[in-house]
N, C-alpha and C positions, 0 to 999 in steps of 0.2 A: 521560563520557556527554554526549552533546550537548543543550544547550540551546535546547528547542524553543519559547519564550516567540515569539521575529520567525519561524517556519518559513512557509514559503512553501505551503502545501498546495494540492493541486491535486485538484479532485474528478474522478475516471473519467468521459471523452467519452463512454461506453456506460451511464449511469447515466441519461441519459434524463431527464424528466421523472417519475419515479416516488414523487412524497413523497418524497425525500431519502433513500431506503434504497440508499446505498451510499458507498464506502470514499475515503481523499482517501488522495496521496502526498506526501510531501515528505522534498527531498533531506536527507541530511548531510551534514557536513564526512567528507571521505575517501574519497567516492561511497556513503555508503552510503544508507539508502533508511529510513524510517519511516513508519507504514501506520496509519489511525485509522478509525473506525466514524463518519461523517458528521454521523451522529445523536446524537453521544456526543462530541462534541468535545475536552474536560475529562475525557472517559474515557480507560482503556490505552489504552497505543500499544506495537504491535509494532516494535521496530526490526531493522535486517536492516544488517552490513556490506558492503561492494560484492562479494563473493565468494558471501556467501548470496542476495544478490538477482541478478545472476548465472546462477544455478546454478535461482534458481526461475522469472527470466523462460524459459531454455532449457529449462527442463521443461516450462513452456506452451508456447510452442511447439510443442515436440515431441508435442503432447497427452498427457501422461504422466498426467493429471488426469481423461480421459476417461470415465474409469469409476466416476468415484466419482459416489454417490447427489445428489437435487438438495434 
């Protein structure tokens, strides 16, 4: 599991100015991808290999997300 102590995160260009409610990224070693709550920094973190990130940027894309509630 990759050690994320130096990750470079990157907070969302569409996060705006909004108080800080929303998600940063940063990479892994392998391409894969880990995903943290902004406001929680020292909280979980989702991580994603480069095949599940992947699979869920083309799902964006694709608007497959469209429909769910806000």
């Amino acid at each position: 599991m990759d050690d994320l102590t130096n990750a470079r995160w990157i907070k969302s260009s569409r996060s705006g100015d909004n108080g800080g409610e929303c998600v940063e990224v940063a990479s892994l070693s392998g391409k894969g991808m880990a995903i943290r709550d902004s406001k929680r920094p020292y909280g979980p973190v989702l991580r994603f290999t480069a095949a599940e990130w992947d699979a869920f940027r083309t799902s964006v894309k694709n608007g497959e997300f469209g429909g769910l509630p806000a």
